[in-house]
N, C-alpha and C positions, 0 to 999 in steps of 0.2 A: 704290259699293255702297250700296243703299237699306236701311234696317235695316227689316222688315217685320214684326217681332216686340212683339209684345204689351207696353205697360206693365206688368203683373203681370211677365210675362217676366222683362222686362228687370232688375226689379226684384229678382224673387230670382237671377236669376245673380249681380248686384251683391253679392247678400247671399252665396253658395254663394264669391263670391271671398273675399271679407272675412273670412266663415267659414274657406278654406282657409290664410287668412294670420294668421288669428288661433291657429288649429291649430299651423301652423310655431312663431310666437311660443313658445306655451306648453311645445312641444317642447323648443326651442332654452332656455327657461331651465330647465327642468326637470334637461336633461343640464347646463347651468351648475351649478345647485345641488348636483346629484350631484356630479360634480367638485368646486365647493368642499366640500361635506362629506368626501370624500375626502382631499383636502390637507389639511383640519383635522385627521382622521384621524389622518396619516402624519404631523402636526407634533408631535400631541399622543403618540405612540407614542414617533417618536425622543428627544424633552425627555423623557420618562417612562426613555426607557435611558440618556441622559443623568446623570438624575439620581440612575440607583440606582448605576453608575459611578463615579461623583461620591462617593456616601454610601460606600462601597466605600470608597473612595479616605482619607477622612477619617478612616473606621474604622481602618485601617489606617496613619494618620499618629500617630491618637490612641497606637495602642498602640504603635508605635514610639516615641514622645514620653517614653510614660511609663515608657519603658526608661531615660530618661534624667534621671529626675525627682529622684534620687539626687544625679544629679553636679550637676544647679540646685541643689539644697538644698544641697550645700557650696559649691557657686558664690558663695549666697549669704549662706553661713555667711563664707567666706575675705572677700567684700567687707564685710561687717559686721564684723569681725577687724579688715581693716584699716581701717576706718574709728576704732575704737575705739584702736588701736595710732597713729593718728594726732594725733587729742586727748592722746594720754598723752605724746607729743613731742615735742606744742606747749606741752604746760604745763611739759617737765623744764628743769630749769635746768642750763645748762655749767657747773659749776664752773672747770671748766680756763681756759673766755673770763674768767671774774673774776679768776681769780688771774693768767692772764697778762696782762688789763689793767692790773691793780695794778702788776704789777713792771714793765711797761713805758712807765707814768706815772712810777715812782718813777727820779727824774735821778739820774746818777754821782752817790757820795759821799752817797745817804742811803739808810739801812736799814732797814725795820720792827723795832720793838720786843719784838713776839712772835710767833709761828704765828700763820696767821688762821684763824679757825673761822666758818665761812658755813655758814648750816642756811635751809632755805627761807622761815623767821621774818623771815634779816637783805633778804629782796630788795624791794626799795621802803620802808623803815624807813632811817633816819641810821645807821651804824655807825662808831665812834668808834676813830678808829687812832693810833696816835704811831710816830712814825720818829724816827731818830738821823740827823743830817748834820754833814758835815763842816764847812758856812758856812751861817751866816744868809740868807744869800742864796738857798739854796737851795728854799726857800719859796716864791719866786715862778717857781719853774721847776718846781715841784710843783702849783703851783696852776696852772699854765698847761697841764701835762700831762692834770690830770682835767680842766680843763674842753674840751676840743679831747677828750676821748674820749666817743663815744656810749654807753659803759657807764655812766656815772657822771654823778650829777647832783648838784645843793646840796650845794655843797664848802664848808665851814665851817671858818676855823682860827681855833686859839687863842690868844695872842701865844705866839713863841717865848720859849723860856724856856734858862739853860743846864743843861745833865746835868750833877747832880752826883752820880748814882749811878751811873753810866756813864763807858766807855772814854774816855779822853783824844783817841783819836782822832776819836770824834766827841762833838763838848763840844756840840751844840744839840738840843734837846730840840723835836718838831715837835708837836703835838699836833690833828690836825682830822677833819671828819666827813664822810662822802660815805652817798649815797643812790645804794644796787645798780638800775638801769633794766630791768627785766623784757625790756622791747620790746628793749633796746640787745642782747642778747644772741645 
C-alpha cells in the first residue's frame, strides 16, 4: 500500500495519536491519584478510630487504677515498715547468744562470780569478769574456749590468784577480760 497522504496529514494524525495517548496517560493517573487519596482516606479514618479506642481504653485503665491507689499506698507503707523493722534487727543484740556463749566457754569446775549485766554500752568495750574454779589449770581451758568462740574477742587474764573470800570448793580466783563482737552474734 502506497501512503498518498499529505505531509501536514500525516503529521497531524501523528499528533491526534500522541494527543490520544497522552489523554489515556492523564486519565489513568488522575484515577491513580484518586484511589491513593482514597486509601489515604480510609487509613487516616481507621488510625483516627483506633485511637479514640485506644484513649477509651486508657481512660478507663486510669480509673480502674486509681481504685487501687489506696492498697499501693499501704503496699507501700507495709514495704517501708519493713524495711525500717529490718534495720532495728540488725542493730538488736541477742543477749541469749552472749550469755549462752559465756557459759558454754566456761569448762566444768569454773563458775562466774556474779550475775552478768550486758547493756548495749558493754558490746565492743572489754568487760571485766572473774570466775571461781576448782584448778589453776582451768585457765587455759577458759582461755581456749573464748578464743575458738566467734562471740568473744581480746581475752585478757589476770594472774590467777587463790579465793580467800570464797568457797573452799573452788580456792582459784580467775580474773579476765573479753570484748562482746557485734558481728559474732
Amino acid at each position: 500500500m502506497i501512503n498518498l497522504l499529505s505531509g501536514e496529514t500525516k503529521k497531524s494524525i501523528r499528533a491526534a495519536h500522541t494527543n490520544t495517548i497522552l489523554i489515556k496517560y492523564i486519565i489513568f493517573i488522575g484515577f491513580s491519584s484518586l484511589f491513593l487519596a482514597l486509601a489515604c482516606m480510609t487509613s487516616y479514618l481507621i488510625l483516627n478510630d483506633n485511637k479514640l479506642t485506644e484513649e477509651k481504653t486508657i481512660t478507663n485503665f486510669q480509673t480502674k487504677n486509681s481504685s487501687y491507689s489506696s492498697v499501693t499506698k499501704q503496699t507501700n507503707d507495709f514495704i517501708l515498715n519493713l524495711t525500717k523493722a529490718k534495720v532495728i534487727l540488725d542493730e538488736q543484740i541477742s543477749y541469749s547468744t552472749i550469755i549462752t556463749g559465756i557459759a558454754n566457754a566456761l569448762p566444768s569446775g569454773v563458775i562466774l562470780e556474779s550475775p552478768l549485766t550486758i547493756a548495749n554500752s558493754t558490746i565492743g568495750t572489754p568487760m571485766a569478769l572473774k570466775a571461781y574454779a576448782k584448778t589453776s589449770s582451768s585457765e587455759t581451758a577458759l582461755k581456749s574456749n573464748f578464743q575458738k568462740s566467734s562471740i568473744f574477742s581480746n581475752y585478757n587474764i589476770q594472774p590467777v590468784t587463790n579465793n580467800s573470800v570464797g568457797s573452799s570448793e573452788y580456792p582459784y580466783l580467775i580474773s579476765f577480760n573479753i570484748t562482746i563482737n557485734k558481728a559474732g552474734q
